[in-house]
Every structure is written in C-alpha cells, then in structure tokens.
C-alpha positions in Angstrom: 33.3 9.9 6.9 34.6 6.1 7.9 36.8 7.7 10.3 34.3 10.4 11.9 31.9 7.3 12.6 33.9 5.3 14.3 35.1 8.0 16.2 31.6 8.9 17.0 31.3 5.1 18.5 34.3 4.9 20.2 34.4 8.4 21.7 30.6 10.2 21.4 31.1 12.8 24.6 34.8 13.9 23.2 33.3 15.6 20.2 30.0 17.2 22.6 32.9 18.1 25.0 35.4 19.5 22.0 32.1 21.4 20.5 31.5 22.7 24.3 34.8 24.0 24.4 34.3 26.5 21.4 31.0 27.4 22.4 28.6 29.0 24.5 26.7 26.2 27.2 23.6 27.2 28.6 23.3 25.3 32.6 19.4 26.5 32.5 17.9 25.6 29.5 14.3 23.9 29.6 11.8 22.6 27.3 8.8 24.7 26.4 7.0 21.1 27.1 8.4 18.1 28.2 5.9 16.1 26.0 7.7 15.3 21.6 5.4 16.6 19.5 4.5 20.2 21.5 8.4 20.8 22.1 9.5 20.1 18.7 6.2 22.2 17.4 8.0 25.5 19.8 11.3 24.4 18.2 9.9 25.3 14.5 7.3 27.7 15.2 8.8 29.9 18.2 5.5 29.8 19.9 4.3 27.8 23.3 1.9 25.6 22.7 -1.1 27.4 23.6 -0.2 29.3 20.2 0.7 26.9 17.6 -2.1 24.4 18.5 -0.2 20.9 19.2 -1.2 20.7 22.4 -0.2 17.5 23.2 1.1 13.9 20.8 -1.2 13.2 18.5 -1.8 16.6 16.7 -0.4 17.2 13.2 1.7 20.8 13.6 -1.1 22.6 10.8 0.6 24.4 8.1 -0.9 27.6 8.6 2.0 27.8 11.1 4.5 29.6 9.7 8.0 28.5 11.2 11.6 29.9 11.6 12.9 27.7 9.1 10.2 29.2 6.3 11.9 33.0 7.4 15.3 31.0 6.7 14.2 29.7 3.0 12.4 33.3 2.3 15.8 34.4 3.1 17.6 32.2 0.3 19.1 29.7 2.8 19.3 26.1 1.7 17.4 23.8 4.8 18.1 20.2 5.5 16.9 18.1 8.6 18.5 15.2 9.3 17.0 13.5 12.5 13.5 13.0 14.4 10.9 15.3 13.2 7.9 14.2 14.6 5.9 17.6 13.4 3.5 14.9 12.4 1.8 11.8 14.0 4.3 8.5 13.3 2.3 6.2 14.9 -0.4 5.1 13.0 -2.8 4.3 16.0 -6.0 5.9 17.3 -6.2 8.7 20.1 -6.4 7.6 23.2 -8.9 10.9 23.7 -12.0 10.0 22.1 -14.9 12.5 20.6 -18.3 13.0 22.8 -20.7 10.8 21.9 -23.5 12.3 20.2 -26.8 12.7 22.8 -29.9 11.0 21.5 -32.4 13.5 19.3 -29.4 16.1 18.9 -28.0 16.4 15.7 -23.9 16.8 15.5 -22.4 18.4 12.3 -19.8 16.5 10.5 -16.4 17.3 8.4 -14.9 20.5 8.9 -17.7 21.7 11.2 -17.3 19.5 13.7 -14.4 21.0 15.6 -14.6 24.7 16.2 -11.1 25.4 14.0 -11.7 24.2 11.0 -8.5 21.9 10.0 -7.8 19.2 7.7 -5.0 17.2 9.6 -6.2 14.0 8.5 -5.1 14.9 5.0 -2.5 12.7 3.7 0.3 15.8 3.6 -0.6 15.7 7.6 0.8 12.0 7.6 4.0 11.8 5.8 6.2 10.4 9.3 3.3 7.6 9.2 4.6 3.6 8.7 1.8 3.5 6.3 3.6 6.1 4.1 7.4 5.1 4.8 6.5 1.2 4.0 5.5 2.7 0.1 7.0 1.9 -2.9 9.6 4.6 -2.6 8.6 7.1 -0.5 9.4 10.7 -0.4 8.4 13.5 1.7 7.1 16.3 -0.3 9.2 19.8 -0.1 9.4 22.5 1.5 8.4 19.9 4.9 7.5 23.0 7.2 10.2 25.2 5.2 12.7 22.1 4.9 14.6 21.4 1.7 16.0 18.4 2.1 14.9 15.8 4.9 16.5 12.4 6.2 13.7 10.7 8.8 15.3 8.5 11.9 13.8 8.2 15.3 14.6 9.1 19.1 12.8 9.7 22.2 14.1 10.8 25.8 12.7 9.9 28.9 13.4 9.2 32.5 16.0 7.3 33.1 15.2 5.8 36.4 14.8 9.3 38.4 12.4 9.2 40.6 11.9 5.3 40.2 10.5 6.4 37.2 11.0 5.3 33.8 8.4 6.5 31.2 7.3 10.5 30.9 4.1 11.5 32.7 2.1 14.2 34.3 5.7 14.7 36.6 7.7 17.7 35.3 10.7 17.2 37.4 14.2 18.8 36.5 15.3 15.2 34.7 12.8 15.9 31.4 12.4 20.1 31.7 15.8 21.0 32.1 17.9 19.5 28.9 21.5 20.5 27.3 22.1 23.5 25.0 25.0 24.6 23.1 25.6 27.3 21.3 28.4 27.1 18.7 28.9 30.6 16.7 32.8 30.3 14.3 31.7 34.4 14.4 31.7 34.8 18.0 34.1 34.9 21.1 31.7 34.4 23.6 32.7 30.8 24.7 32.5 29.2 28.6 29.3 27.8 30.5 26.3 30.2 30.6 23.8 30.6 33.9 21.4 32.6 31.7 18.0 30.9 31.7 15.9 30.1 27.9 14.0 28.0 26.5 12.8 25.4 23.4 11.2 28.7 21.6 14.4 31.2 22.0 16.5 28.6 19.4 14.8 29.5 16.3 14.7 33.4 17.1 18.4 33.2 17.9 18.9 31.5 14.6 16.9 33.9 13.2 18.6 37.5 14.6 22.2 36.2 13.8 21.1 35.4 10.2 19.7 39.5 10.2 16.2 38.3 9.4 13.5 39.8 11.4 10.5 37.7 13.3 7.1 37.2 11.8 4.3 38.4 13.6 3.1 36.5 16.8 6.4 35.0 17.2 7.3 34.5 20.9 10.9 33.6 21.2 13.7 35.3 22.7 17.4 35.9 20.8 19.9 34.4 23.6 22.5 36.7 22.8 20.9 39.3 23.3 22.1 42.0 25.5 20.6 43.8 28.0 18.8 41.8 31.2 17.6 38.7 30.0 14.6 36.5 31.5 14.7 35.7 34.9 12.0 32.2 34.6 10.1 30.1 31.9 6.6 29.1 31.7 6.8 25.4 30.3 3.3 24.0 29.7 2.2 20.1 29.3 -0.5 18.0 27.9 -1.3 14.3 27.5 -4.0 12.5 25.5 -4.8 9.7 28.5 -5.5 9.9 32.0 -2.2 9.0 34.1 -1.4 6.8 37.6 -1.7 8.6 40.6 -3.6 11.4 39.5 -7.0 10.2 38.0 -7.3 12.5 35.3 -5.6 13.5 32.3 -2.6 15.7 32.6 -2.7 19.2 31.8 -0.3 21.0 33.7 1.3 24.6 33.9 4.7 25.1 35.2 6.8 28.2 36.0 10.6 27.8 36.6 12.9 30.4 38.0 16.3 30.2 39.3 15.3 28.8 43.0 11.5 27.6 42.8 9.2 25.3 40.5 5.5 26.0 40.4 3.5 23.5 38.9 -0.8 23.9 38.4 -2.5 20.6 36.9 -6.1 21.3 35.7 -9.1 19.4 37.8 -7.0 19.0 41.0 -6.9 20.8 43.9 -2.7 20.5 44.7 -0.2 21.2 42.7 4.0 21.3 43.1 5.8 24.0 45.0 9.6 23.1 45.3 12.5 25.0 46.5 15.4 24.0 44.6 18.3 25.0 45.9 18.1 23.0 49.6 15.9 20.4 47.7 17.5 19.7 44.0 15.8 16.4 43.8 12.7 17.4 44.1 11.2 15.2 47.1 9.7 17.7 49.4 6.2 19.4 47.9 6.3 22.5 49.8 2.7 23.8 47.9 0.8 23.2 51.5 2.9 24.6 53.6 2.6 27.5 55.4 5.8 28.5 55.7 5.8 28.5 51.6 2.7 30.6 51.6 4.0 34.0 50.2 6.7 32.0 48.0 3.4 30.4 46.7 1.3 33.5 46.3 4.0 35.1 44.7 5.3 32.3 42.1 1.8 32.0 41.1 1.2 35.8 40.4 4.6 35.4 37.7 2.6 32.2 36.4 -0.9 34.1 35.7 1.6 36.9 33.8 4.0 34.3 32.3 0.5 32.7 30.6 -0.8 36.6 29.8 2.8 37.3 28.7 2.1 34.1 25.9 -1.1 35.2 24.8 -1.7 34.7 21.1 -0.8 37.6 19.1 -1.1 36.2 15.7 -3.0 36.9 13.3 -1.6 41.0 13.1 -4.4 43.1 13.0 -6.2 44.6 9.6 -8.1 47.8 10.6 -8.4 49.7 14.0 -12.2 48.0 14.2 
C-alpha cells in the first residue's frame, strides 16, 4: 500500500491514463446538475432532480428514495463508499432561503404540516456528514447509509478554475462544470478506446445496475451506456441555488439542454437566457439567444427542452388500481 501511495503522489495522471487505456472514455459526459448535493443525489438515485427532491445544497437526499446501491445490496453485493458523500447537509449553517413570514391575523400550521411533503430531514439520521456529529465521542454512521455497508467520510469540491475569470460555481453552466471525465473500466469487456457517445450523472448507477443482471426499480430514469442500439443524442442538466447570485438579481434556477453542437440554457424570472453554438464558439463567449439568425436553432432547441423535461416527468410511485 506504501508503494501504491507514493506512486499516487509522484505520478497521479499515470494510473487515470493506465486505467484509460483498458477502458472505455466517454468525451461527452455531463452532470445531471452542476450544483454537489443534486448531482451526487442523480448519482445514487438515477433520477434528475426534479424527481428525487434535492433540488439544490441544503436538502437531506430523504430515504424514501430508493437508490442503485439498495438494488446492489438486495442483490447480495457487499457496498463500501470511500470518498465525499454529501447525500446530507455537512455544513452545519442555516439556509440562506428563508421561510415566508407569517401575515398578521393568519394562522400558519407547524411540524410536518407546514411544508406540503411531509418530511422529517431535520431528524438526526438526516445529519450524520454534520461537524456536530463527526466531532462526537466516536462517531459512526449508522448502516445501510442509503444502501452502503461500509463508509469512510473525506471531502472534495470542484469548481471553476479560472474559466471565464471565474472562480466559484454560480448560475453559469458553461462546459468547465457540466461537462466532467468518465471512465468506464469493465475486466469482462473488450470495448476499450475514447467514446463520442453522450450520458450523463444518472446513466452510472443504471449501467452498474444492467451489467450486475439486476433490473431497475420503478421511476428510475437512467440510461445503461452500453447499451446497444441508437443512444441519446442530448441531456437535460437542470440547476438550483439557495441565494440570489451577481449579475442576475435573482436566485438561480436554470434549465439547460446540451446536444452535440448547441447549449440552451432557461433561468426562471428572467426574460434571456443562453443560446451558444459550440462548435465555432467552444468557449462559450458569444450568446447567440437574441439573434435572429439563431431564431429556428432557438425555436427548435427549445421544443427538445419542453420534451427533455416531459421526457423526466416523475413516474414513481407505480400505480395500484386502474382508478
């Protein structure tokens, strides 16, 4: 293990580049949300985020999710996850969204009534990655942690990395924090090389899922890459943040469709949005969503948004009787 580390330190992209070799890279992989906490929500539950409710940081992932890695267990695998959950707050600090005030001379319900899902996610088993709970005398997370076994907590985060002279993540969902790095490494497969086929955050766990021969729960919207047969040809990637951001004015909610040429990008309460053209304009610098030259392209992409959102409609729960 000595050796491996310091091998790691000395040379880390040698071992990504000798896994890459053996294995199938995806160039057009994105995130289902560029945000932690909704990405890594898809990751688990093979749903967007419209579906498994963590809209943006600061929402617990609820355990009446069921997740890939629960089919896994039901399936007698053994689960560990060593790395940056973040299925649960780890902050410790207040929303920046606040609740309405109540009006004068109206009466607003408390507990469970006052939201309309009711939820208890500010249970204590809805704050285990908490510094409150790690600085306790010897803490342990409960298992099965969302189907997990055995788990190992450290930390990580991804942002810009001067792109755009930006640093920090935002309302922006350029290419630098939607489009990330995916390989697929398979000892029972010959399929090796670099792969143009587009998927997304969601697809992983259903992949995982079909090459282990178990078959998806209900509602479950994820895609097995392998898969034969035409594959998608765009990916609806949707993000949400808790405080309003610089240069917009309000607070970010923002629906984005990617193909292999265009990005189309809706935010709620404004009257613009992003229209870029990819190919001639890889950086991103020229909005194209006013101009009339891009007027079909616009009409169009936004048509495959409306279904891409229809397309993710929540199918879960399965239905009981025909009425």
């Amino acid at each position: 293990m000595s050796l491996i580390n310091q091998a790691i330190r000395r040379h880390p992209w040698k071992l990504i580049e000798a896994l890459a070799e053996r294995s199938l890279a995806f160039d057009r992989f994105y995130v289902t949300s560029p945000v932690c906490m909704p990405n890594r929500a898809s990751l688990m539950t093979c749903r967007m985020p419209s579906g498994h409710g963590v809209r943006f940081n600061g929402i617990p992932l609820s355990k009446r999710n069921g997740t890939f890695v629960d089919l896994l267990r039901d399936a007698g695998y053994d689960i560990a996850l060593i790395g940056k959950s973040h299925q649960q707050t780890f902050t410790g600090i207040p929303p920046v969204l606040p609740r309405p005030e109540t009006r004068p001379g109206l009466h607003r319900a408390n507990g469970e009534l006052s939201e309309a899902v009711r939820n208890d996610l500010t249970s204590p088993d809805d704050r285990l990655e908490e510094p409150s709970f790690w600085a306790g005398e010897s803490p342990a997370v409960p298992t099965p942690f969302y189907g997990v076994d055995h788990f190992e907590l450290v930390t990580g985060h991804g942002d810009h990395l001067g792109d755009h002279q930006l640093l920090f993540k935002g309302s922006e969902q350029y290419e630098q924090i939607t489009r990330v790095p995916f390989i697929w490494a398979d000892p029972a497969s010959d399929r090796r090389g670099r792969c143009d086929r587009i998927g997304q955050t969601l697809d992983i766990g259903a992949t995982f899922l079909e090459r282990a021969r178990i078959e998806q729960a209900w509602g479950l919207q994820g895609r097995d890459l392998m898969a034969e047969g035409s594959p998608p040809d765009s990916v609806l990637i949707q993000c949400a943040h808790q405080a309003p951001m610089d240069g917009i004015g309000v607070r970010p909610n923002v629906h984005s469709l990617r193909d292999a040429r265009y990005r189309i990008s809706v935010f709620e309460g404004l009257q613009w949005g992003e229209l870029y053209e990819l190919e001639t304009d890889p950086a991103e610098l020229c909005n194209l969503w006013d101009d009339p030259g891009a007027a079909a392209q616009k009409a169009r992409l936004l048509e495959r948004l409306l279904r891409a959102e229809l397309a993710h409609t929540e199918t879960a729960p399965a239905l009981v009787a025909r009425a």
